[in-house]
N, C-alpha and C positions, 0 to 999 in steps of 0.2 A: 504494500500500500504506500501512493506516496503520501510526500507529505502536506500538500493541500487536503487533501482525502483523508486523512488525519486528523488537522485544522477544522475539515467541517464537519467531522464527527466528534469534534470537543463541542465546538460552537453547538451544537444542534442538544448533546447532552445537560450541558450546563442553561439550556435556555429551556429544559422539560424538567428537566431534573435538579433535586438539590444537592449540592455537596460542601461538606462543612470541614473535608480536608481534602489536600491534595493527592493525597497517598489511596482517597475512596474512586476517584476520578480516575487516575492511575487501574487499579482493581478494576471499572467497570470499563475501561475502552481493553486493557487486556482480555475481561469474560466475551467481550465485541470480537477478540481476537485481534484487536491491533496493541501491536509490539511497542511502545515507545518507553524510552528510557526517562527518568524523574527530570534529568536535565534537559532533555529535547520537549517533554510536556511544560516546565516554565519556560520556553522562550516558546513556546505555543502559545502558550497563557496570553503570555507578556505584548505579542503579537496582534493579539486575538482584540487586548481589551478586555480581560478578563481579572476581576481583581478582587480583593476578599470585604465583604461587606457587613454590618453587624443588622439585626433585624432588633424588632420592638423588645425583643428580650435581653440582647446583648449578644445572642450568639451569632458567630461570625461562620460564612457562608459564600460560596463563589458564584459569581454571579458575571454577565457581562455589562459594562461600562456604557450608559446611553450616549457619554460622548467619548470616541474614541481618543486612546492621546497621539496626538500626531507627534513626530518627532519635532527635535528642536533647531533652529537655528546655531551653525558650527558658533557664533558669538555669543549667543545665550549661552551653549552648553560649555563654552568658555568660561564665562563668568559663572556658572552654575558649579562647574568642577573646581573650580578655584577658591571662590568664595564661599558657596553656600556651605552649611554646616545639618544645619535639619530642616526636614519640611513637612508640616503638620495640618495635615485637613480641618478645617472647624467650619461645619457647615454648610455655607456658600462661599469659604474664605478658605486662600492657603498661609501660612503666617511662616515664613524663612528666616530664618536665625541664619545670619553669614558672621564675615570675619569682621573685627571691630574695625569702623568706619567706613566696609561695603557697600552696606545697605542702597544709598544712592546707586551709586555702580550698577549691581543687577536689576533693580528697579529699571533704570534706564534700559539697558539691555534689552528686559522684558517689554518697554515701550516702546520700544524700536522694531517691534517685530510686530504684527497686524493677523491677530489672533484670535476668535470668537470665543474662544473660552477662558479670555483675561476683558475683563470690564473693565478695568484701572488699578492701578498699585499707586500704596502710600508707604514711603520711605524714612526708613532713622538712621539712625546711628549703625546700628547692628543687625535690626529687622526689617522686612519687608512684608506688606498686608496685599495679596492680590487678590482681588474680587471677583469672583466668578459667578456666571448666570445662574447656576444652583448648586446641588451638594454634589449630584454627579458628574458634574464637570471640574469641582473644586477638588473631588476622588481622584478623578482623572489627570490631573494635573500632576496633583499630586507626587502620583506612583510616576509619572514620567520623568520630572526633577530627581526623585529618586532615585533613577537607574544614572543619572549621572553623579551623585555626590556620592563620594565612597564609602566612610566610616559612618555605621549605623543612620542610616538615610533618612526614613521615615518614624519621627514621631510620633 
């Protein structure tokens, strides 16, 4: 099987189905009969727009992303691997902790780029407040900044 045909037998499981780990998802495309290793199913994942979500209870749950995360601009992801330090969904907002006196820096970055799932950013010293159209795009965001900042990404 390749691997689109792979891809749209995640996408298809995870959008009937619940899974509240990755190692259950893993288990049920194997019982399907596709082979994929732990590390070719997260850049599947990661691909896909698939990303772990908490429900009214707390429990967390894979699900896919109403807005996918496009990738980044090589200048954002500049400033994003350099500066940023954590990035932490709340909401409809992502809130970036970078290096002390960044903050403008990525802000800008991020403004310079023309992007529907950034409404505006407000900038300090150290943090950066980006405003997103809702929580799942704010999700979305999120997890993408994340695959660029290295040490312990997401908040």
């Amino acid at each position: 099987m390749g691997r689109q045909e792979r891809k749209a037998a995640i996408r298809q499981l995870v959008t009937t189905e619940r899974f509240e780990r990755q190692r259950d998802l893993l288990q049920r495309l194997q019982a399907m009969g596709i082979q994929v290793s732990q590390g070719n199913l997260s850049r599947d994942m990661q691909e896909l727009g698939v990303h772990k979500y908490k429900d009214a209870r707390g429990v967390a749950y894979y699900a896919m992303a109403a807005h996918p995360a496009p990738s980044l601009p090589e200048a954002l992801r500049q400033a994003i691997s350099n500066q940023v330090l954590t990035a932490t969904a709340v909401q409809f907002t992502v809130v970036l902790k970078t290096e002390a006196g960044s903050g403008n820096l990525v802000a800008a970055a991020l403004d310079d780029t023309d992007r529907t799932d950034v409404v505006g950013t407000l900038a300090g010293h150290d943090t950066v407040l980006i405003i997103c159209p809702d929580a799942n795009a704010a999700q979305a965001l999120q997890m993408t900044i994340g695959t660029y900042i290295g040490k312990n990404p997401v908040a």
